[in-house]
C-alpha positions in Angstrom: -1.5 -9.6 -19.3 -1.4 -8.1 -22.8 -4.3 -5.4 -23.1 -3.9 -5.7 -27.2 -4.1 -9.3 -27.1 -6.1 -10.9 -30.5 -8.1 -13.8 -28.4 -10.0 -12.5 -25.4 -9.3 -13.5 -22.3 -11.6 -16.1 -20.5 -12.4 -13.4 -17.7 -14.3 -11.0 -20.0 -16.7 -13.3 -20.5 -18.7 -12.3 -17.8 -18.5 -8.7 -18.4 -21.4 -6.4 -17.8 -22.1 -3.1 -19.9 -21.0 0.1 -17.9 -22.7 2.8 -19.5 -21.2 5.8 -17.1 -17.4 4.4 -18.2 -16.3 3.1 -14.4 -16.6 -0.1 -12.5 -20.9 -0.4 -12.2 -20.7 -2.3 -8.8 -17.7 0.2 -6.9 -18.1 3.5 -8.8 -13.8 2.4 -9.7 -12.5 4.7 -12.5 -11.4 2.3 -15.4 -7.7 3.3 -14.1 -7.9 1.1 -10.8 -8.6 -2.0 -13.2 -6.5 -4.9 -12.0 -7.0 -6.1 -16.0 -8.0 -4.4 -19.1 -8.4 -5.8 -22.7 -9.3 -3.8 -26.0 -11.2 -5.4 -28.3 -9.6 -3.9 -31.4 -10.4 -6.8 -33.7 -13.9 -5.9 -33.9 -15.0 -2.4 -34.3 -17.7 -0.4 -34.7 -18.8 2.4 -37.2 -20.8 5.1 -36.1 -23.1 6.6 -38.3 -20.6 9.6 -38.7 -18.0 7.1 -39.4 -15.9 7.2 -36.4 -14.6 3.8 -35.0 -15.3 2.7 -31.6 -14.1 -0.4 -29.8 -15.2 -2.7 -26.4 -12.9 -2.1 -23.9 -12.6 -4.8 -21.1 -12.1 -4.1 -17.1 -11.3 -6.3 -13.9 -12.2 -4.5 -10.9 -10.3 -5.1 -7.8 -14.3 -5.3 -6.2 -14.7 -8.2 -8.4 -16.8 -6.7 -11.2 -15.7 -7.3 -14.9 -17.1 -4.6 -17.2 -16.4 -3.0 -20.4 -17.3 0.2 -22.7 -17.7 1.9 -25.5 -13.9 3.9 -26.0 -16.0 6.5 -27.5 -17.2 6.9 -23.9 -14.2 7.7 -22.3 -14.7 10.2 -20.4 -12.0 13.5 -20.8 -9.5 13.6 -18.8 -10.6 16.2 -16.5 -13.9 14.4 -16.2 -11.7 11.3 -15.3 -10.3 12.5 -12.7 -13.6 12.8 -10.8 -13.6 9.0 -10.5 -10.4 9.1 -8.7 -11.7 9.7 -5.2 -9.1 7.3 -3.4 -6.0 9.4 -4.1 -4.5 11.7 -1.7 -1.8 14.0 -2.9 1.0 15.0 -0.6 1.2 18.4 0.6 3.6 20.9 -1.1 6.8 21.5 1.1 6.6 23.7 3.5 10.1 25.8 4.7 8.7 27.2 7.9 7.6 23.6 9.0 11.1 22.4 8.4 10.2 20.6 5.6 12.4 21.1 2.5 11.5 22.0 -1.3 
């Protein structure tokens, strides 16, 4: 799969707007997307002149949605959407564990 591709792919044609930037059906931060495709060919001006481009998910729940890139969220806001994701516990010496 090449995310920068120039032709879009046949499965973004059935893409649905997600206006809260993650999957619409799941609640899936854009991360877990099992495809992705910018649209880079054709962007958009704001009226402050900043560009902005559609960019295309493939859920593993079987939604395909897309975005605004100017409403990705931050990167601490992004992690929010990560619910699924379990961190392992720090070492600890008195458990036997080691650092």
């Amino acid at each position: 799969m090449d995310a920068f591709a120039p032709i879009a792919p046949d499965w973004t044609k059935s893409a649905i707007h997600a206006v809260d930037f993650r999957c619409p059906q799941c609640g899936a931060s854009s991360r877990k997307a099992e495809k992705v495709w910018l649209n880079r060919r054709s962007p958009v001006y704001t009226s402050d002149y900043i560009r902005k481009w559609q960019e295309f998910y493939s859920c593993s729940c079987g939604c395909v949605w897309w975005a605004w890139s100017s409403d990705r969220p931050s990167e601490p806001e992004a992690a929010e959407f990560i619910s699924d994701v379990t961190l392992p516990d720090s070492p600890n010496p008195e458990n036997g564990d080691e650092p």
